[in-house]
N, C-alpha and C positions, 0 to 999 in steps of 0.2 A: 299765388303761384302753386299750381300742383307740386307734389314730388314726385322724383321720379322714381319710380317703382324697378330695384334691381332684381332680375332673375338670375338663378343662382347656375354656373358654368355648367357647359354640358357636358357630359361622360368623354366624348372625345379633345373637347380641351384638355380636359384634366388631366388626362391621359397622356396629352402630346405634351404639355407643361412639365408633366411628373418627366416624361422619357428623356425631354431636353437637358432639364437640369441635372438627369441622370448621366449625361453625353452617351446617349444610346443614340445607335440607327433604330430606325423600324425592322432592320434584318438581325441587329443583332440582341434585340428583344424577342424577336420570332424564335431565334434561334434557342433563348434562355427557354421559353415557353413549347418550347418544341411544337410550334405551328409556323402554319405559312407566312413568307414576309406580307402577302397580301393583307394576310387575316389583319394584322396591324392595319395596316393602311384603312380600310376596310370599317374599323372601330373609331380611326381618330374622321374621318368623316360621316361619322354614323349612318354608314349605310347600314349596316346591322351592331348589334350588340353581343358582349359573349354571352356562351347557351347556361351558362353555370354559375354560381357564386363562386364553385371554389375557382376558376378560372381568374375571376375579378381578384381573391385573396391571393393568387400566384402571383399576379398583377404588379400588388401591393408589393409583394414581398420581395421582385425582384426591383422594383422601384422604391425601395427601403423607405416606405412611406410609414407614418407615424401613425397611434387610433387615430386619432383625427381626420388626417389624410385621407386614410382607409377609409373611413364611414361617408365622408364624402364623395369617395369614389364607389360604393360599394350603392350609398343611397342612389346619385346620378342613372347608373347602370338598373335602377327597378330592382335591386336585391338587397340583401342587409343578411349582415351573419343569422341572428338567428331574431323571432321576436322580442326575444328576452335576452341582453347578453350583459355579463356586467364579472366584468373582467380589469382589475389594475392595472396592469402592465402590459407592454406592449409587447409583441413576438420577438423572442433578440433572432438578429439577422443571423449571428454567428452559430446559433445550433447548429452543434455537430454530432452524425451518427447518433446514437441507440437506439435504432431501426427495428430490432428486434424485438425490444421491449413496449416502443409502439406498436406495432403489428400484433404483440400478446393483448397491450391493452384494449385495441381495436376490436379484436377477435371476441372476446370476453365482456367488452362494453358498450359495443356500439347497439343504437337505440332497435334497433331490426329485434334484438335479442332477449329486450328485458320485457316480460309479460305481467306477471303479476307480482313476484319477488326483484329486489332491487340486487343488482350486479355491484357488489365490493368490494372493491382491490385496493391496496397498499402498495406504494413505492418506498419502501424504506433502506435507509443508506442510512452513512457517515453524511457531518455536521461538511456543504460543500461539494459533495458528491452529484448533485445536479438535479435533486428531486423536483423541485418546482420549479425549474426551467422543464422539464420531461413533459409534469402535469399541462404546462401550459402552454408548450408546443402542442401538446396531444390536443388541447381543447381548441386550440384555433385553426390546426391542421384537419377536425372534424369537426368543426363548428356546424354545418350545414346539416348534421341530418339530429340533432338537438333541437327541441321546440326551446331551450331556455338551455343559457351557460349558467352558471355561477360559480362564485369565488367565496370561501369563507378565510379568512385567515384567523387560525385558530390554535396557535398558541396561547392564548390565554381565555378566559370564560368573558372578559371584558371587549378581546378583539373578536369574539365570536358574537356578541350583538352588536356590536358596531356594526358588523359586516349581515349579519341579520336584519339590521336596520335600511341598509343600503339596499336589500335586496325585496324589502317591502315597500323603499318608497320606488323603485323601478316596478315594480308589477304595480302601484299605484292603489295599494291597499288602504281602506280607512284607516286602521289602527296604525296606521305608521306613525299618528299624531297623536297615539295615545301616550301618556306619562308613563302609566304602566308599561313596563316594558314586557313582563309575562304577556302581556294579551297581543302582542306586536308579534313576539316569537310566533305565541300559538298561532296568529292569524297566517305566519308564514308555513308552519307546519301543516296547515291546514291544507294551504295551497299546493304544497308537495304532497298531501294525502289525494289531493282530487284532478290532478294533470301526470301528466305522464311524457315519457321521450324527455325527461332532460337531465344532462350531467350538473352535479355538485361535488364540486372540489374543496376539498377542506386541506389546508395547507398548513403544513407546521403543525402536527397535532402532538400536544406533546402528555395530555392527561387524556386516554382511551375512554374513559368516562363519561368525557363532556361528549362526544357523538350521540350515547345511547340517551342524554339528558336533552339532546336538541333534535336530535331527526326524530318525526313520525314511525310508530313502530310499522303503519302500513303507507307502502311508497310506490310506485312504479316509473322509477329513475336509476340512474348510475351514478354511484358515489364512488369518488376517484380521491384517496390520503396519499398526502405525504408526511411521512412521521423516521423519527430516530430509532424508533422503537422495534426489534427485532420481535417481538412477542406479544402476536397479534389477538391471540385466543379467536371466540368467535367474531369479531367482531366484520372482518372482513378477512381475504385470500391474500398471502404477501408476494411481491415482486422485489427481489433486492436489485440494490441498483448498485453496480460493481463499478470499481475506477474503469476509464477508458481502455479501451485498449490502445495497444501502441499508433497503430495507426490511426486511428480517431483521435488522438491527443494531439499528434501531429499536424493532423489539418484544424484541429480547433485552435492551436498556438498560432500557429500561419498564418491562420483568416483572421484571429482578434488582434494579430499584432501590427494587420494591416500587409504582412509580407505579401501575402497573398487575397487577391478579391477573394468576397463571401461569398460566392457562387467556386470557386477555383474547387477540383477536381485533385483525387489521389495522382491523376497521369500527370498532373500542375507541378504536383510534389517533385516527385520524380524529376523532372526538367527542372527545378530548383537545387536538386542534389547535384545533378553536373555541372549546373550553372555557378551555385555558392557550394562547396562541399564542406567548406568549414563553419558556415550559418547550418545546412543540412542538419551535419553532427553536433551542433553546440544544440538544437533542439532537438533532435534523437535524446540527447543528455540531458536535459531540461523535465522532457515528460517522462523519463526513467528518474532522473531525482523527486518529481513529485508524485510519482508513482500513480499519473491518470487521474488527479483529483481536478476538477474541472475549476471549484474555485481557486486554486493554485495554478495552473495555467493560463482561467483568465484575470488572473491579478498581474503575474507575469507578461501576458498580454498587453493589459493597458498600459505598465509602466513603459514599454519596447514604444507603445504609440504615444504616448504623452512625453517619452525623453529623447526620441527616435535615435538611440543608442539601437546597437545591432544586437542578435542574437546571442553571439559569440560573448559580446558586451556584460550583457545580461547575466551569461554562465559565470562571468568571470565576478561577478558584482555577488552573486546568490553564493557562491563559493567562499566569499572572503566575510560578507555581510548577511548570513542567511537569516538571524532573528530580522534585522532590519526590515528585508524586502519582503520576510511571510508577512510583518505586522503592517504593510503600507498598501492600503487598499484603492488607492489609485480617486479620479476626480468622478469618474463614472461608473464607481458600485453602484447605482439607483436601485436593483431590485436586489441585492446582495451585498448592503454595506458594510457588513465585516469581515476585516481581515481574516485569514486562513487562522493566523494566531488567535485571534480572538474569538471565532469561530471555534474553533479545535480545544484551546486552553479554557473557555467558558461550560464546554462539555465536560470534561475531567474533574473542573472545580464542581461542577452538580451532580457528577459520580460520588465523589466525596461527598459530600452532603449526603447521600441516600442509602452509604454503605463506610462505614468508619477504615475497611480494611483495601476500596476500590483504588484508592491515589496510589499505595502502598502496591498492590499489586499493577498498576500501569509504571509505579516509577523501575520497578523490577523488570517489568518488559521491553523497557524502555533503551536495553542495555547489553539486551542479545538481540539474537534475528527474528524481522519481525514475524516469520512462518513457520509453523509446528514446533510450536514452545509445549512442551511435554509438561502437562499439570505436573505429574511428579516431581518435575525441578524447583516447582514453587516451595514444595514441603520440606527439600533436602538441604538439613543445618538450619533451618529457620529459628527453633525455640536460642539457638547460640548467638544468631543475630538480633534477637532486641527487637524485632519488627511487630506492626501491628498486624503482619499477618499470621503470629505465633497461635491465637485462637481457632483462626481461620485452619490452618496445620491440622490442629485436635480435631477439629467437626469437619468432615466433609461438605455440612446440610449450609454453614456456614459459607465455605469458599462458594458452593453452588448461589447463594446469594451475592456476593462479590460481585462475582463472574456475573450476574442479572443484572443486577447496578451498572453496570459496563455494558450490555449488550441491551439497555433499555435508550441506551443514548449512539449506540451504533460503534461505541469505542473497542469492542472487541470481539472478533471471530470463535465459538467455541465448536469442534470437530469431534465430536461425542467417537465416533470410528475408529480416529486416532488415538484420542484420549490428551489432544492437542490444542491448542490456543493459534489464535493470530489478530493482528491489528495491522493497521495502513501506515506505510513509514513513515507519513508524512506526522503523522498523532506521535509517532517518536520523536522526531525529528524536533516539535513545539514542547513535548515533553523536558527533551534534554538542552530545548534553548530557554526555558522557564526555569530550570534549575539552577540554582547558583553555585559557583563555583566548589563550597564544601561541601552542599547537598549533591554534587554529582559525583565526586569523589567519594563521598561516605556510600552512597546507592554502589559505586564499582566495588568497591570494599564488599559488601553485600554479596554482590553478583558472581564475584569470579572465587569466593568461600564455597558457596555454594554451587559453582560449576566445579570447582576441587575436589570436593566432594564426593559430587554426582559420575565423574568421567572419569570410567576405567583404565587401570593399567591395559595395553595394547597386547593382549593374549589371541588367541585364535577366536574366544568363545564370547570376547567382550569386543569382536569388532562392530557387530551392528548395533551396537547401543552407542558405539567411540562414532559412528557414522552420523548418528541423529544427532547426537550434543557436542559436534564439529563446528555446523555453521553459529551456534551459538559462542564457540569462544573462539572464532574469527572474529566474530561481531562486535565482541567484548573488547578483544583487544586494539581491533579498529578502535573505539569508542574511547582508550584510555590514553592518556599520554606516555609519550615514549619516553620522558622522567621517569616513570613510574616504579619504587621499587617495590611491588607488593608481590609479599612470596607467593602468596596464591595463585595470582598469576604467572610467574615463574614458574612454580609446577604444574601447572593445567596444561602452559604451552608445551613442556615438556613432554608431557603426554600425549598431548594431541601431536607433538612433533612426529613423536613414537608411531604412532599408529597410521599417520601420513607416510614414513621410513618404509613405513612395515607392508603398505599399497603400492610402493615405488614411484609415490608424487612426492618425487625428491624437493623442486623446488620451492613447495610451499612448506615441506619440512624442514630445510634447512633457513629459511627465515624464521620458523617460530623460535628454533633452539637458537640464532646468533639473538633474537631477542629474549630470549630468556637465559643467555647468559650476562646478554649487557645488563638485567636486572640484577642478577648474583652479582657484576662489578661495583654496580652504585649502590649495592648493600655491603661491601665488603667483605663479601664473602663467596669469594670464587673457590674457594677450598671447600664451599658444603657438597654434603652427597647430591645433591638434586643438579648443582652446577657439573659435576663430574659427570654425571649420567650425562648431561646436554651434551658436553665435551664429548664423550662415547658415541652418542647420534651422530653429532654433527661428522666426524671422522667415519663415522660406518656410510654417511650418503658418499663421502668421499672415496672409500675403498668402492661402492656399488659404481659409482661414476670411472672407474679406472682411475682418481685422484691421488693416484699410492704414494706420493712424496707429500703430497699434504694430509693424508692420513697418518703415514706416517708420524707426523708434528703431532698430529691432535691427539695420537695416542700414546704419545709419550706423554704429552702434558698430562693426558689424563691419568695416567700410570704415576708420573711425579706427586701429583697432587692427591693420588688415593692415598698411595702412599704415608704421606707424611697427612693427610687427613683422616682417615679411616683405617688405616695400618696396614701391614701389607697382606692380609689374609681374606680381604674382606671381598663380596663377591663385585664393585665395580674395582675393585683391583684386578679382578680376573677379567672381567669383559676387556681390561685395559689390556692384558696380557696377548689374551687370543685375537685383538684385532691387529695390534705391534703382529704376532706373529706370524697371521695368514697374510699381512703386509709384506712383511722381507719373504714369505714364501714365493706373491706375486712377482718381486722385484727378483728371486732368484736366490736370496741369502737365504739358504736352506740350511748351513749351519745356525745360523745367528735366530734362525725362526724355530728350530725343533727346542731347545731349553724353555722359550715361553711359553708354547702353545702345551708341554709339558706341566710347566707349572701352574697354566690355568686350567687346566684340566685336574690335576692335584685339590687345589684351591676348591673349585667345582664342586669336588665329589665330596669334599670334608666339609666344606658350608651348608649347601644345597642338598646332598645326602646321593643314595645311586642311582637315584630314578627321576633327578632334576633333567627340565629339556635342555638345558643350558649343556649339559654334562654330556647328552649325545651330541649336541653339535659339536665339544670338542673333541670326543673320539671319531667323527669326521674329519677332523679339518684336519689333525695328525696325521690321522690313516692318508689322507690323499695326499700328503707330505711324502711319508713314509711309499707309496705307491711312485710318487716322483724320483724320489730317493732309490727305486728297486728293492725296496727291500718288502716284498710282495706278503711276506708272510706274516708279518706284524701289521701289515694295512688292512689283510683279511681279518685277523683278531679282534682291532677295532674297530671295522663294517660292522660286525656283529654284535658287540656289543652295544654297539649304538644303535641296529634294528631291536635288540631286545629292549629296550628305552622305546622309544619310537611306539613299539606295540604294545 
């Protein structure tokens, strides 16, 4: 008996097969594909075929067809991506947005362009960041006008001929059976010296070396890296690749979490935000907590589709649990199977390795805010800290290697302009959940010494430097425990209370100073000067607020406490005086308030000397007493002397 000879489905089966199982009409296929419902019809009765491959690859993509799929659909239909294509992984459906940075790559790579020098560009980010998902949207989204794709994975010298080797036995090279491997390389080098029009993507590159040691010095192709590596020299032009932005985060969480189809649009969004508004905002919160890191959203992603717990769920799980859910990389990492953690915490450990001082200065970073961290803060009190960034301090040429060690691996932003640093929160975030418990505590230790340090008493002349190393010791204090009695931070927030007082952002002053005096409580010592001073703040936001009966309080206490702490001549005796005073002024006890605001004025002049600012505001605050009081010619007096202060 013969057999029977199968022929293989035709382009419109496969087509009407793919669309069924996709529960598509033919209209709302047309509609994805923005052609006519005909045109469908049209294809799955092969009356004609489509005019394009990339028409066939849109096909694919919105029929989330697998390679396999594709190449069957692609062969059927008389086209095929390219003759040469040899590509691992499949298009993830969920790419979202950086349109931009395709369109750069386009512009700059595509095959029209390259003549006789070969077009080199770098995508370089953070460990996560999206680089070879980008590269490899790029190469299937223009697969068509490449006589040959290719993929190196090239991390290491070992996966770079493997993947050499793969790419000789597809062009079908003699030497792909040679032993030697040198003669296989060259025989592929060879073939990229003598064809032209096609992309080579080298991914993961993590030693800049290995490129000049495998491509041909003469080529006429596009070589498309993805690498950590900030510091490209000549080797190729770089493109950094930045966390998402807000909105692109958001439809990438949506679409991988299943909330929303992989086709669903920003107008989708929006009609989700009225519909769920508390799903809306727990992922508004979601892609602001991981600050746009794409591995970090789709890890978050898959766990929301593998546990179909909700959004809200989720926040509320990443909030209580956060080492947890960065370290759980879900059942379908395939082209990205490391965790964020492990991802993030394995670049840090290889910082270290490559610079003794690199761990040292991330664990530092790790503890203020993660943008425009002022080099200088790094150096301020370091040799009293014991740290191994005390060398680094001495040499500048030194930190500047640090600082390369970190920015060779993408762990840190430096802003030569500013004279400033930054890194991605989420590299903090791994940072201070990899620290154990004494190591984070001794790193705060560290951090808010040398923010004490660094951050001015709140004078006129020292506000824009109290403005730059503000979000740093929010950041810090977020960061510590509200046990916490370390006097450094007690006086830092003091300061910074100060200087928020002194901008009339009342209430984020009067939180720093009730927290820096609960620290003066659980040190037992609510009677030091630094706690007095808080006491003085906090009572001054209260007189600024019209709060005169609770100023009142606060400035006795603090008057009692100078008192019998400091003695009664000292100058927070006096602040304690003149606020009590211009208090009962407010309230009307004009007797009870001209003896204090007297005495601090006194006080003042004999501490402070005659030309303290402290000492004109008290010949203010009298004189407008004494002007309430009518007695005009003693208020004139000390108008004046308090202009001559003043001037």
């Amino acid at each position: 008996m013969e057999s029977q000879q199968t022929f293989p489905a035709s382009f419109g089966e496969l087509l009407k097969t793919s669309r069924k199982r996709k529960r598509l009409t033919q209209k709302q296929l047309a509609q994805r594909l923005s052609v006519h419902a005909n045109t469908i019809s049209s294809w799955e009765l092969g009356t004609y075929l489509p005019a394009t491959r990339g028409l066939v690859l849109e096909l694919a993509r919105h029929l989330a067809l697998d390679e396999q799929e594709t190449r069957q659909l692609l062969e059927a239909s008389l086209t095929a991506l390219s003759p040469h294509w040899q590509i691992p992984f499949q298009r993830n459906p969920f790419f979202t947005g950086r349109e931009e940075i395709l369109e750069t790559l386009h512009t700059r790579l595509h095959a029209e362009q390259i003549v006789t020098l070969t077009q080199s560009y770098a995508l370089h980010g953070l460990g996560g960041i999206g680089k070879t998902q980008t590269a490899l949207e790029y190469a299937y989204r223009h697969a068509l006008e490449y006589s040959a794709v290719f993929w190196i994975e090239a991390e290491t010298m070992e996966y770079i001929v493997s993947s050499m080797l793969r790419i000789a036995e597809l062009l079908q090279l003699p030497e792909r059976q040679e032993t030697d491997q040198q003669r296989m390389v060259a025989a592929v080098q060879s073939w990229l010296s003598t064809h032209s029009r096609w992309l080579l993507v080298w991914d993961n590159l993590e030693d800049l070396e290995l490129l000049h040691r495998f491509l041909p010095p003469v080529r006429q192709g596009a070589v498309l890296i993805t690498t950590r590596c900030q510091a490209l020299g000549t080797l190729a032009l770089g493109l950094e690749l930045s966390p998402m932005r807000p909105g692109e985060g958001m439809l990438f969480l949506l679409r991988r979490a299943k909330v929303l189809e992989p086709e669903a649009t920003s107008e989708q969004i929006q009609q989700l935000a009225q519909r769920l508004p508390a799903e809306y905002a727990a992922a508004e919160k979601l892609v602001t907590a991981m600050d746009g890191l794409p591995l970090a959203l789709d890890q978050a992603g898959a766990y929301i589709e593998e546990t179909r717990c909700s959004l809200s769920g989720y926040l509320r799980r990443y909030e209580q649990q956060r080492q947890q859910l960065l370290d759980r990389r879900g059942a379908s990492g395939v082209d990205h199977p490391h965790s964020v953690i492990a991802t993030l915490g394995l670049a840090c450990q290889r910082a270290a390795q490559r610079h003794p001082a690199a761990l040292d200065l991330l664990h530092f970073c790790a503890l203020v805010s993660p943008d425009a961290i002022p080099e200088g803060l790094l150096l301020k009190g370091v040799s009293r800290q014991g740290l191994v960034l005390e060398p680094v301090a001495a040499d500048s040429a030194q930190l500047d290697q640090a600082i390369a060690a970190l920015r060779s691996l993408s762990l840190m932003q430096r802003h030569p302009e500013t004279q400033t640093l930054s890194l991605h929160r989420l590299v903090q975030t791994v940072l201070r959940e990899l620290m154990s418990e004494q190591e984070r505590a001794m790193w705060m230790r560290r951090v808010t010494a040398v923010l004490n340090i660094a951050f001015p008493e709140a004078t006129y002349e020292g506000w824009e430097e109290c403005e730059r190393l503000l979000p740093h010791v929010l950041a810090c204090a977020a960061a510590t425990s509200n046990q916490s009695r370390n006097q450094d931070l007690a006086e830092v927030l003091r300061k910074a209370a100060d200087y928020l007082r002194k901008r009339a952002r009342y209430e984020q002053a009067k939180l720093l100073y009730e927290r820096a005096l609960r620290i003066w409580k659980r040190r037992g010592e609510s009677e030091h000067p630094e706690a007095i001073r808080s006491l003085n703040g906090l009572a001054r936001i209260c007189f600024e607020r019209a709060q005169f009966e609770q100023s009142e309080a606060l400035f006795q206490r603090a008057l009692d406490l100078g008192k019998l702490a400091l003695g009664p001549e000292s100058l927070e005796v006096a602040h304690a005086l003149n606020g009590l005073g211009i208090t009962y002024e407010m309230l009307g006890k004009y007797e009870q308030a001209e003896p204090l605001l007297q005495q601090a004025m006194r006080i003042r002049k004999q501490v402070g000397g005659p030309e303290h600012l402290d000492l004109a505001a008290s010949f203010n605050n009298l004189a407008m007493l004494y002007a309430k009081q009518g007695k005009e010619g003693q208020a004139e007096a000390l108008y004046q002397q308090a202009l001559s202060i003043s001037n």
